[in-house]
C-alpha positions in Angstrom: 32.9 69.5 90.4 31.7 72.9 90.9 34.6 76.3 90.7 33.9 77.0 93.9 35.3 80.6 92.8 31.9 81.0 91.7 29.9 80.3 94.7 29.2 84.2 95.7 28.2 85.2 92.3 24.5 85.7 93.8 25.9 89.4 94.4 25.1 90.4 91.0 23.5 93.9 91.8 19.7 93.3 90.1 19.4 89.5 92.1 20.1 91.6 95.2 17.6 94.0 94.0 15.0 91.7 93.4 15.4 90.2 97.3 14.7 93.9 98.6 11.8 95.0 96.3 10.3 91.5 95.6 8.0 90.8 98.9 6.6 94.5 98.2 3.5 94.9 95.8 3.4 98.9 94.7 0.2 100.3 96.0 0.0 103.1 93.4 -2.1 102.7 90.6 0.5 104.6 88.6 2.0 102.9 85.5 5.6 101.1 86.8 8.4 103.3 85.9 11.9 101.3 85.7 14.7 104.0 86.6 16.6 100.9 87.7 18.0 99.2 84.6 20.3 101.1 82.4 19.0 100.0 79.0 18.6 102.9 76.3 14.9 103.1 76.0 15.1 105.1 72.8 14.7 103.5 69.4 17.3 102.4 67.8 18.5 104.4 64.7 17.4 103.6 61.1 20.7 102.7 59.6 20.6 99.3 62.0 17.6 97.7 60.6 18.2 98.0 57.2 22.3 97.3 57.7 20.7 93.7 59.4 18.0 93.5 56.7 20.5 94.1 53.7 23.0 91.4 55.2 20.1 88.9 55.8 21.8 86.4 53.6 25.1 86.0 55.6 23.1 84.3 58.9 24.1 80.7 57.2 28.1 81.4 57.2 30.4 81.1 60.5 31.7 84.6 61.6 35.8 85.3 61.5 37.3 85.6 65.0 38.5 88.7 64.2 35.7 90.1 62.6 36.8 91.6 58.9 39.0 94.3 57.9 36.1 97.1 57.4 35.1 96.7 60.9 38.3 97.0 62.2 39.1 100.0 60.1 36.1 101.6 61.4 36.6 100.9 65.2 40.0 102.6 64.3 38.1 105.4 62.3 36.2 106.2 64.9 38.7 106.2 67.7 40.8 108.5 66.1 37.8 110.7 65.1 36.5 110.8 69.0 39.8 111.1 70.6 41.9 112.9 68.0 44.4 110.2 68.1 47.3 110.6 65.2 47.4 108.9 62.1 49.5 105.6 62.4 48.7 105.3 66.5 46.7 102.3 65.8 46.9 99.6 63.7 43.9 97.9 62.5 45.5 94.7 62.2 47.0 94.5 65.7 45.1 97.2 68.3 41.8 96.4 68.0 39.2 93.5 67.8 35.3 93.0 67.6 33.7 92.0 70.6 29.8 90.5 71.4 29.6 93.9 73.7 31.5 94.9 76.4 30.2 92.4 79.4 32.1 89.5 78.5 35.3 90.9 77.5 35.3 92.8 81.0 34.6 89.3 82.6 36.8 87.4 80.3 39.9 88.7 80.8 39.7 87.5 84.2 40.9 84.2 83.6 42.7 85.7 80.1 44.9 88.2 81.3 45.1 87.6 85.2 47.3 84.5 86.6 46.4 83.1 90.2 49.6 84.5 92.1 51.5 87.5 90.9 55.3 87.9 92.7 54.7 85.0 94.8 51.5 86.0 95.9 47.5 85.6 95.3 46.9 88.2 92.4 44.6 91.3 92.5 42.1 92.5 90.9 41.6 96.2 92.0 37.9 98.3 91.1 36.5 101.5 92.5 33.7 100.8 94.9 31.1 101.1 94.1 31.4 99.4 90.8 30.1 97.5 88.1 29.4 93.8 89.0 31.0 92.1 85.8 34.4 93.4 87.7 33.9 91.5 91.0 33.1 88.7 88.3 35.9 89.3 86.4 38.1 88.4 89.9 36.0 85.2 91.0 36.5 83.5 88.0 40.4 84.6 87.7 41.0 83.3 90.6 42.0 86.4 91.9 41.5 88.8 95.3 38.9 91.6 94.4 40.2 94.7 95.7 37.1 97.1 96.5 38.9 101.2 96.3 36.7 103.3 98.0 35.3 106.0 95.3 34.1 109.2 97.4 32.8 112.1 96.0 36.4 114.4 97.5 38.0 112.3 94.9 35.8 112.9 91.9 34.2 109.5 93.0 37.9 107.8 91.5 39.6 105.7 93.7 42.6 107.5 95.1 45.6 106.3 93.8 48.1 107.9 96.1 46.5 105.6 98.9 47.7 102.2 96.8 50.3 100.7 98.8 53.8 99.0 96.6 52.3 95.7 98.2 49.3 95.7 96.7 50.7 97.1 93.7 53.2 94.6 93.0 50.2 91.7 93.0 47.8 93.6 91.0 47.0 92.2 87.3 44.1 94.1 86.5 42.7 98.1 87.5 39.3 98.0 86.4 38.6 101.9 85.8 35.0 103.4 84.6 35.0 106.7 83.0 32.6 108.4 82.4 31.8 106.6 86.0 29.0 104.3 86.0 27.0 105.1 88.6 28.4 108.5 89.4 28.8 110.1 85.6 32.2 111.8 86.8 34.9 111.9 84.3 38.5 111.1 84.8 41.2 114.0 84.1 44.2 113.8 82.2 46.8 113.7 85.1 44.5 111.3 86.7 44.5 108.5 83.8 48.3 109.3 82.7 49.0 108.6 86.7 47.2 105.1 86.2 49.0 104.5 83.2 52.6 104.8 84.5 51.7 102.6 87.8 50.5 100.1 85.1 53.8 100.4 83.5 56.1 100.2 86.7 54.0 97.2 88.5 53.2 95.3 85.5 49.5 95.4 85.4 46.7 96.0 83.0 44.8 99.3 82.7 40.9 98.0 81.8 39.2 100.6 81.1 35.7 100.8 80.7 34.7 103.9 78.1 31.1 102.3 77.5 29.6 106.4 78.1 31.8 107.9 76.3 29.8 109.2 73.5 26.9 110.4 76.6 27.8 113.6 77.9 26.9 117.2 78.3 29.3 119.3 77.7 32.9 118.3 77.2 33.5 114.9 75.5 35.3 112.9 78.1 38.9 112.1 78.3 39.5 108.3 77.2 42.8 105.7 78.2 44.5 105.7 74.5 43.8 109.6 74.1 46.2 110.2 77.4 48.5 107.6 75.7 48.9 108.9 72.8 49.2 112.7 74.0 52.0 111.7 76.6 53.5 109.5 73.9 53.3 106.5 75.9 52.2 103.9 73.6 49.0 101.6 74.5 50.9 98.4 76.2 48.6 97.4 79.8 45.9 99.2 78.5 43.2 98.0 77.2 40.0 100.4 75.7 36.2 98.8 76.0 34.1 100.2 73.9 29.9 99.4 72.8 26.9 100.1 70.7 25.2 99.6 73.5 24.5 103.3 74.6 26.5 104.5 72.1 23.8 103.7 69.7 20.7 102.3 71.5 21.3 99.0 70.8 22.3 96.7 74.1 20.4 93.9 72.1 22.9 94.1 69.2 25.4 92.5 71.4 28.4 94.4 70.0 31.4 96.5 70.9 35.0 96.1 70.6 38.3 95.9 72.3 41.4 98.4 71.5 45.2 98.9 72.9 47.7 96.5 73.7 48.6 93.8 70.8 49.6 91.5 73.1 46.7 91.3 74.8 44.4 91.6 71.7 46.1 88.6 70.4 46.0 86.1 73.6 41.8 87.4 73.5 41.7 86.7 69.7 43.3 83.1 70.6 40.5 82.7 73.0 37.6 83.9 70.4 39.2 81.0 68.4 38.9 78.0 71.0 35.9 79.1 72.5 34.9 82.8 72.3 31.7 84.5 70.2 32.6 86.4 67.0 30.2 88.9 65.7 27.5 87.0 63.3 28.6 88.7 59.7 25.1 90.4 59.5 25.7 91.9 62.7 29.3 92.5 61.9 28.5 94.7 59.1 25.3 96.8 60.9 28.1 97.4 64.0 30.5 98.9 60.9 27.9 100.9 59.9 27.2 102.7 63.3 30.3 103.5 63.7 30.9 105.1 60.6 27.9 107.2 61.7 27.9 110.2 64.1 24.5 111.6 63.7 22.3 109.1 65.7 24.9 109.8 68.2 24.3 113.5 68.6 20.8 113.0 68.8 21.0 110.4 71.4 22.9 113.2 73.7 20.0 115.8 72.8 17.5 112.5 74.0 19.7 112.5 77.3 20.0 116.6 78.1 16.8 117.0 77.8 16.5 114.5 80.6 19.3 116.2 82.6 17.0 119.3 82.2 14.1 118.1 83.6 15.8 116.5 86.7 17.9 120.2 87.0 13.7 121.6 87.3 12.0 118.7 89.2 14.4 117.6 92.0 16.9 121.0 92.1 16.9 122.0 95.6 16.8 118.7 96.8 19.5 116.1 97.6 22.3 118.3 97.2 21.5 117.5 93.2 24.8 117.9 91.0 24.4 117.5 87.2 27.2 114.9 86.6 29.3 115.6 82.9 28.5 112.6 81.3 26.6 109.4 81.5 22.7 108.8 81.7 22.4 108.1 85.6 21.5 110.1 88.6 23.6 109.7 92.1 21.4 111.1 94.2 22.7 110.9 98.3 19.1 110.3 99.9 20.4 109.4 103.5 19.3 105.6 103.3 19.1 104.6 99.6 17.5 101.0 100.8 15.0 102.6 102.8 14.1 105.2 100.2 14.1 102.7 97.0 11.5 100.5 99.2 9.2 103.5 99.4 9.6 104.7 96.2 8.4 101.4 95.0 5.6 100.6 97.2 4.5 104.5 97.1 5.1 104.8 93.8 5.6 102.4 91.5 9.1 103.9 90.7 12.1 101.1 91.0 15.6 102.5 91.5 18.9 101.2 92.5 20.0 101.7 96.0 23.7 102.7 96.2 24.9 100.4 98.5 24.0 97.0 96.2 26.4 98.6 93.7 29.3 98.3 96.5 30.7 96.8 99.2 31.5 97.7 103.2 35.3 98.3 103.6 37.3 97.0 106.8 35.2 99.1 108.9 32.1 97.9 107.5 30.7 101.2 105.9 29.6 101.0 102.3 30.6 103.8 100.5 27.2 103.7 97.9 25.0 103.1 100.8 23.4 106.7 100.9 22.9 106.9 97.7 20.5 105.8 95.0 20.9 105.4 91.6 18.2 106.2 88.8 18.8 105.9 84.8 17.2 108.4 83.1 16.8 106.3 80.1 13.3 107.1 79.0 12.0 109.4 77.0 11.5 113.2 78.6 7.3 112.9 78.9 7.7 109.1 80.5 11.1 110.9 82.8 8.6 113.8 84.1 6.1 112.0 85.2 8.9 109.9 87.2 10.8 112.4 88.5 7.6 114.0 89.8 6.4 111.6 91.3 9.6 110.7 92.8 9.4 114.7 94.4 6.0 114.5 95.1 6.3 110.7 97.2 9.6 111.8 99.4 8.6 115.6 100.2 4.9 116.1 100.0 
């Protein structure tokens, strides 16, 4: 017997995409140019290979569940490093947990963390739209309503949380928040998140928040979901930090991340991992402690992405309204139609993007809030993101 819960999983964004783009054959000769995916084109730093390589002999032994304690002591490490958190806040032993990447966790906790009615009613799951699809996910197989919050760019592209009703409130079980904002690249302020937080806290819901860009920005590092805790002293339980190596450090193959904040809800996920989760392979275990003892790849991964930002500041300034975001490696570019202009783009050009409105979904009044927009990752490297960005200029206004 099929969950039936799972029936409309054929919205995952890049099926959909495929359904628009795949009846049209690019009539440029031009080299394809994939501004769609968001997958770090840039090679993955030294330190990774040889971690793997020097742990080869480890592939024949079963991985803990909760990884080991020099992992753990690093994730901690480096979340006090990147967010200035005190001494003490976090305990490796109880706030934190290796994960196989970020993905599954966000999916998981679906059926982990969210029960099927909440105060007599069918929970919620509650995401800014447009969002990620692993959150819609994350709701189907919990069981749960998804709850699409309109993200417009008058509120920082963040859902507005003054416009939550105490109905909805009461059956929420999850907030699914994304900042830096994937696809948007805003960032999240401090009253913003500490706002979040106490609604958490008075409604009984968890605080999932997605901090995958983090360590992509140009500027200012971005605000994260323990730092607000921890300056407004108000300790990490309903939140819960996600955290990769996948753009972090150019490694989405690696398959790791981890999981920080509330012990209660690191310990029902570590029972999971145990009955029938994946724990990090020890080789890969070790190589993800490595990177995050390491800060230098990182810095040059944001000089790999500015540089980018700079050439899409030249090519396409004075056209679509173009705002640098802070942090992230996406554009959100409002073209009018983002359907109609990532069909041309690919037959015209050989350039595949994302149109906004297969990233979100039409509200009661049946307008999608991503629908003029389209969404490019400026993942490659600067020569391959010229010749892209040109092209892009020179199909749509020449």
């Amino acid at each position: 017997m099929l969950n039936p819960n799972l029936a409309t999983l054929n919205h995952y964004t890049f099926a959909r995409l495929g359904e628009i783009l795949g009846n049209i054959t690019p009539i440029s000769n031009e080299e394809p140019i994939l501004f769609s995916l968001g997958e770090p084109q840039k090679p993955t730093p030294e330190i990774l290979s040889k971690t793997i390589a020097a742990n080869d002999h480890l592939w024949n032994r079963y991985p803990p569940p909760n990884g080991d304690k020099e992992f753990r002591d690093a994730a901690i490490a480096w979340l006090n490093r990147r967010y200035k958190l005190p001494s003490g806040f976090l305990s490796a032993d109880a706030n934190v947990l290796p994960v196989p990447g970020t993905r599954e966790p966000l999916y998981q906790i679906g059926f982990i963390c969210s029960p099927p009615e909440k105060n007599g009613k069918r929970a919620a799951i509650l995401m800014p739209n447009p969002f990620y699809h692993v959150y819609q996910g994350a709701a189907m197989v919990g069981g749960a309503e998804a709850v699409y919050l309109p993200a417009k760019p008058e509120n920082n592209f963040f859902p507005c949380l003054e416009d939550l009703s105490a109905d909805l409130l009461k059956r929420t079980s999850i907030f699914f928040l994304c900042s830096p904002a994937n696809p948007q690249g805003t960032v999240a302020d401090k009253l913003y998140l500490k706002k979040l937080i106490e609604l958490a806290r008075e409604y009984d819901f968890i605080v999932a928040f997605d901090e995958c860009y983090c360590e992509i920005y140009r500027e200012d590092p971005p605000l994260g979901g323990l730092q607000v805790c921890a300056e407004f002293e108000l300790g990490v339980s309903n939140v819960l930090s996600f955290n990769s190596l996948s753009k972090r450090s150019s490694a989405p193959g690696l398959r790791s991340g981890f999981i920080a904040g509330d012990p209660e809800i690191i310990k029902r996920y570590g029972q999971f991992v145990t009955f029938g989760g994946a724990p990090l392979p020890l080789p890969i275990l070790h190589t993800s402690t490595a990177l995050w003892n390491d800060d230098t790849h990182v810095a040059e991964n944001r000089d790999y992405y500015n540089k980018n930002f700079e050439l899409a500041a030249e090519i396409l300034g004075g056209h679509f309204d173009l705002k640098i975001p802070p942090a992230g490696f996406f554009l959100w570019l409002n073209v009018g139609d983002g359907k109609t202009v990532a069909k041309r783009l690919w037959e015209k050009a050989a350039i595949k993007t994302v149109p906004g409105e297969l990233m979100g979904r039409n509200d009661a009044n049946g307008n999608n809030p991503g629908k003029p927009y389209l969404r490019i990752a400026l993942v490659y490297d600067p020569s391959v993101t010229e010749i892209g960005l040109t092209r892009i200029i020179q199909t749509l206004f020449e």
